[in-house]
N, C-alpha and C positions, 0 to 999 in steps of 0.2 A: 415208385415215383408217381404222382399223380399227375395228370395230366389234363389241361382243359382253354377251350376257345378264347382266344385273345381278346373276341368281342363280347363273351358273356362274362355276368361279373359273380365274381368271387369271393363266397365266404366260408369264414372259417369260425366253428362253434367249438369252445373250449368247454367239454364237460357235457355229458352224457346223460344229465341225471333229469329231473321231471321238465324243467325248463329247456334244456339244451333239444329231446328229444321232442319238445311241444314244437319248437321252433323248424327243426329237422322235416316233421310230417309236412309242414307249411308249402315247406320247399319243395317236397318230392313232388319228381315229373314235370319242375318247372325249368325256365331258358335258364337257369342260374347252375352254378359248377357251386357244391359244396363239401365241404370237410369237414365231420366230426375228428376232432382230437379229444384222445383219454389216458389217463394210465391203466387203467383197467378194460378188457375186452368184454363187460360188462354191465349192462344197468340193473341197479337194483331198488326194489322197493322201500326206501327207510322206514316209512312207518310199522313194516311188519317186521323187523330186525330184531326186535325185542321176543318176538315169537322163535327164530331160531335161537339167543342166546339161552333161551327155556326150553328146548327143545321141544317145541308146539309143531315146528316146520323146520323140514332143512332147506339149507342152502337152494337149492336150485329151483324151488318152489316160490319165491320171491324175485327170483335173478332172469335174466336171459341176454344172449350175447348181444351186442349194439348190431353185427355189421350180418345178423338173422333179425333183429327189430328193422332194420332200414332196407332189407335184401331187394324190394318192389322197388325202389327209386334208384335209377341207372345212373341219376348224376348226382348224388349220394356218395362221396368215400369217407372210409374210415380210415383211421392212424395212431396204431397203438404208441403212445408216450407222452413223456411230462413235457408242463409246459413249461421253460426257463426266464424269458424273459419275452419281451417285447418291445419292439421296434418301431414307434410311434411314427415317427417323419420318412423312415421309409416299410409304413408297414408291411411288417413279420414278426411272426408267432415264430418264435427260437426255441426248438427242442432241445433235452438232454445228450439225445443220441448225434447231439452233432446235427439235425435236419433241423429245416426253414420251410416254412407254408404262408406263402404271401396272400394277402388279401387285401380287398377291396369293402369290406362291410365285415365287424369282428364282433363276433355274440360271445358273452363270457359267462360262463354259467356253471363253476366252479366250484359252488357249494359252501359248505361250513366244516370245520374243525373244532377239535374240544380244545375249552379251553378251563384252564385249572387257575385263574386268577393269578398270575404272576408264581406256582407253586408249581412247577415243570414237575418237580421231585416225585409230585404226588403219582405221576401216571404212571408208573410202574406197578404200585399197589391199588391203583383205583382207576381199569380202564372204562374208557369210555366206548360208544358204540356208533360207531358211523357208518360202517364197512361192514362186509360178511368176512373178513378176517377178525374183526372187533367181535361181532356177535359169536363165530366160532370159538373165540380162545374164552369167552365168556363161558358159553357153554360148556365148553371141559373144566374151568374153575369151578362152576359150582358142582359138575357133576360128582369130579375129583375130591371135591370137599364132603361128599356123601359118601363116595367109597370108603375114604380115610375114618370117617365117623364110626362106620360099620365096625372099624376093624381097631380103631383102639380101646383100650383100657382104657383110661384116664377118663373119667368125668369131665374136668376142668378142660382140655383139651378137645374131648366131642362137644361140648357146651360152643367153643370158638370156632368150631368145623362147621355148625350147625348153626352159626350166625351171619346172617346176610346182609349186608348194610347200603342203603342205596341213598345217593347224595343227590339231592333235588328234587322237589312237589312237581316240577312240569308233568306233560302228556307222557314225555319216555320214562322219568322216577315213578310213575304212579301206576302205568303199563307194566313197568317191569317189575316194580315190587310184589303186586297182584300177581304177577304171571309166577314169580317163583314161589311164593306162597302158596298156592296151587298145585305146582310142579312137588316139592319139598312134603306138603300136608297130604294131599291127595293122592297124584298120580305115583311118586317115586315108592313113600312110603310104604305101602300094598307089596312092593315088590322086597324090600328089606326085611331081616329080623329083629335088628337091634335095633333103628331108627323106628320112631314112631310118630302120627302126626304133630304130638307137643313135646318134639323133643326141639323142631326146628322154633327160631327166631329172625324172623322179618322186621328191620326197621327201618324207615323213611324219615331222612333226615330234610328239612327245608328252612333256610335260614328266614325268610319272611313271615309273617302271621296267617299265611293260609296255605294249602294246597291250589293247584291249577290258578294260579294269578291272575292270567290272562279272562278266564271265566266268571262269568254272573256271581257274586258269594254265596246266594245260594246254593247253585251247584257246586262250587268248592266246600261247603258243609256237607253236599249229598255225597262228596266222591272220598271224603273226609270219614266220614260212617259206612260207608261201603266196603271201605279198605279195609277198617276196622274188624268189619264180620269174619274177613278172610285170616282174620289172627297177624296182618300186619300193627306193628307200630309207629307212629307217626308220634315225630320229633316237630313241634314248629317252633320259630323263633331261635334258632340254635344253631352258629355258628361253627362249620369244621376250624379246627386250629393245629392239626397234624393228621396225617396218615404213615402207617407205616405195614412193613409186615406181620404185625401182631395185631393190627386195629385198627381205631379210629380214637383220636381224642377230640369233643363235641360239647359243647355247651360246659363244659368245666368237671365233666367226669370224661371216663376212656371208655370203649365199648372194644371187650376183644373180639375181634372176628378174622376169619381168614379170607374172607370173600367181601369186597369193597368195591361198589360200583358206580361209577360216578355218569350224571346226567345233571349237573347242575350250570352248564356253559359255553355256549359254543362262540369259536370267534370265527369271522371268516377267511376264505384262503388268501395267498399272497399276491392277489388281485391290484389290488391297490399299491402296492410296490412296484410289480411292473410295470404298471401305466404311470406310475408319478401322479396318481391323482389323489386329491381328498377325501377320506376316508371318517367311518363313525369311531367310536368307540373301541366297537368290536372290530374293527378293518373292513367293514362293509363300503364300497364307493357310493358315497354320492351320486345321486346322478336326479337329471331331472325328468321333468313329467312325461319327458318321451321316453325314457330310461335309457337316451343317452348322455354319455360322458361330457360336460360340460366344456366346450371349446374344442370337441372332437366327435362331430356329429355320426361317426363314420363306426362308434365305438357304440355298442347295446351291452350294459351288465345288468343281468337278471339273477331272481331267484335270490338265496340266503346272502349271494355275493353284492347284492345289489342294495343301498339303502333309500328307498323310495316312499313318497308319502303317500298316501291315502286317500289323500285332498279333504280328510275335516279333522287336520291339525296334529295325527299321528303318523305312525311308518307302519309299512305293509308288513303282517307277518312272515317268516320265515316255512311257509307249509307249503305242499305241492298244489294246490290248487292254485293258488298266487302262482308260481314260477310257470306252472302252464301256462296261466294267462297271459302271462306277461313275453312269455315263449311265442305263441301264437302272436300279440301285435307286432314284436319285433320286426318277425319275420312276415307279416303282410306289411308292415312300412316298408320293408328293404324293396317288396316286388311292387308296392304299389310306386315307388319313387322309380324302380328299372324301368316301369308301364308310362313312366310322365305323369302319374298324377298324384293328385293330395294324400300325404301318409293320414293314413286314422288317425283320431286322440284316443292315445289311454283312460281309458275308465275303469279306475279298479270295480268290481266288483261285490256285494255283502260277502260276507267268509265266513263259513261255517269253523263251530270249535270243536274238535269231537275227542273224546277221553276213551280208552277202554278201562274199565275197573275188574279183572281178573273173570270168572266166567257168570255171560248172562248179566252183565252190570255195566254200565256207561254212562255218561254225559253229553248233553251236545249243547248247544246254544248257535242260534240262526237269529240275530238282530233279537227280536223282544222273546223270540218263541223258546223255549227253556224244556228239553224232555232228560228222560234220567230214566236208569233202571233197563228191562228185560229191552222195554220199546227202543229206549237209545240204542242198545247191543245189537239189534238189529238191523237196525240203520245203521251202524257204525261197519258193521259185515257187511253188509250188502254192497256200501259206500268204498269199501278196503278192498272187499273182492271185484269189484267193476273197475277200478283204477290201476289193475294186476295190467301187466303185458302179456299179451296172449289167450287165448281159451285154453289149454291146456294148465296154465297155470290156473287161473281163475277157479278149473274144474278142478282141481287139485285139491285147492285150498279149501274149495268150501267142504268137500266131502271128508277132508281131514277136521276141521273144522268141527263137521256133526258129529266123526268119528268120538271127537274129544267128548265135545260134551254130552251124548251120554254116556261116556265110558268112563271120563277121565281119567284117558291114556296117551300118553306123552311117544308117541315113535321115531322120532330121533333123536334118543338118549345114545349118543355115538360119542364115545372118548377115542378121539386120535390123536396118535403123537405120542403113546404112552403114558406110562404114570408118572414119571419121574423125572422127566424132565421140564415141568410148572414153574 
């Protein structure tokens, strides 16, 4: 049961993830009683999720528990569970388990969800990656897929084992494609007899005219040719129109593969149903320049959950740098408004775009300034390893990191859960 002063106020942060914990730091050690709720005992890094589904890094080298992240702030609690609903005119955050965590100032910072276009069916053959559950079960698909290689006869059959198909140009399709073409060409290969590095096929499906949309054209040609070298293929213009467990069928032929990975969609979580408020397309809430809830001053959704502008006529990307910042005002308005005085204005900040393109190869773009190649990769690690939770992670990583690239050696190639039950 949590407990806390009648006179200090009370808030409660839904979601753990870049935003919810920007906002948390804010807090600690101040007159305020607060509560992280999560379903998982864990935050985790998404941008480097792609590297444990490659097995570049495991799990724990990304992750670290919330309630060891926040353990220095005494009025700091944690509370593992989902959130069910919410109780707007008498607020409460209503759990699964049956519990209630009333508040007085409610941060939602909830995140994103795949979303498969109206085609549920597809996620069974084409997961996506949000999670270190998502990235694990990744990981044993493609691993499994190269055992099975080894060990059949069939041509036609290792041909499908050894094709990889990744659905979507963003940052995570284009990450991940590289990363297993890598893993697949380089690192695994070495260790097999019968796989060789042209036995695998990488292909990058994006139904619009370019890779990295979001980025300068230029660098979407550069990341375009980059990909290329690594022996990916790259599908543009080309529309999925089935998945199943034999393949893919794409642009008006089928591609058989056993391994389908979808990064083409995220929508956000059920945010905006519980509040009854206005939502985008994707389920994002609206909210306005303070990034609160309009006609519920008392409500902060941040992060991918939040759809916010920019102020020169676009919406804020979905990346962690954004949800920190927007973490951090939150929570200086709440203590500037407990102090009596004027909450800040939000000022989004320029936002950096940054790509990795499999090893030694990246993209970035900062407003006009445009880098690519070895120089990006560097800043793009340096940028990935600073943003880690903790020095022990950070040290981890980057020394796995060197480890890879001059070895290209992959060390957590770990299949668990057996073979046979995929």
């Amino acid at each position: 049961m949590v407990t806390s002063s009648p006179t200090r106020p009370r808030v409660v942060i839904i979601g753990a993830g870049f935003g919810g914990l920007a906002a948390a730091h804010e807090f600690g050690g101040k007159d305020i009683d607060v509560t992280i709720v999560d379903r998982r005992n864990h935050h985790v890094f998404q941008p480097l999720l792609y590297q444990v589904a490659t097995a570049g890094l495991s799990p724990a080298e990304i992750a670290a528990p919330i309630r060891h992240i926040v353990r220095h702030h005494k009025n700091i609690h944690v509370r593992l569970g989902e959130v069910t609903a919410i109780d707007k005119a008498a607020r409460i955050v209503e759990l699964g388990d049956g519990g209630h965590l009333p508040y007085d100032r409610l941060i939602i910072a909830t995140g994103a969800r795949h979303s498969y276009f109206g085609r549920d069916d597809w996620a069974a053959f084409a997961p996506g990656i949000k999670s270190l559950e998502d990235a694990t079960a990744i990981r044993r698909r493609v691993l499994i897929a190269m055992e099975r290689a080894e060990a059949t006869d069939d041509p036609d059959e290792r041909k499908a084992l050894l094709t990889f198909v990744v659905i979507g140009g963003g940052p995570t399709g284009v990450e991940m494609a590289g990363a297993i073409a890598e893993l697949s060409r380089r690192s695994v290969s070495m260790d097999f007899r019968s796989i060789t590095p042209h036995c695998t096929r990488v292909i990058l499906v994006e139904a619009g005219p370019r890779l990295l949309a979001a980025f300068p054209e230029s660098l979407s040609e550069e990341a375009r040719r980059a990909i290329g070298t690594l022996g990916v293929e790259t599908r543009l213009g080309e529309r999925v129109m089935a998945i199943d467990a034999d393949g893919v069928e794409v642009g008006g032929g089928r591609i058989p593969a056993r391994t389908v990975i979808w990064a083409a969609g995220v929508a956000a979580s059920p945010a905006a149903a519980w509040l009854g408020a206005e939502a985008d397309r994707t389920g994002r809430v609206l909210v306005g320049a303070d990034l609160a809830v309009p006609g519920h001053p008392e409500i902060f959704v941040i992060g991918d959950t939040a759809a916010a502008s920019d102020g020169q006529g676009g919406m804020l990307p979905g990346i962690a740098p954004v949800a920190k910042a927007q973490g951090r005002h939150v929570a200086r308005a709440i203590l500037a408004e407990a102090a009596g005085r004027p909450a800040p204005v939000f000022t989004p900040a320029r936002q950096t775009q940054l790509a990795t393109i499999g090893r030694a190869r990246a993209v970035i773009a900062f407003g006009n300034v445009k880098v690519s190649g070895f120089p990006a990769w560097l800043l793009w690690s340096v940028a990935h390893v600073w943003f880690l939770v903790g020095f022990r992670s950070r040290a981890v990583v980057a020394a796995n990191w060197t480890w890879n690239y001059l070895t290209f050696e992959r060390g957590a190639r770990l299949i668990t859960g057996g073979m046979m039950d995929d």
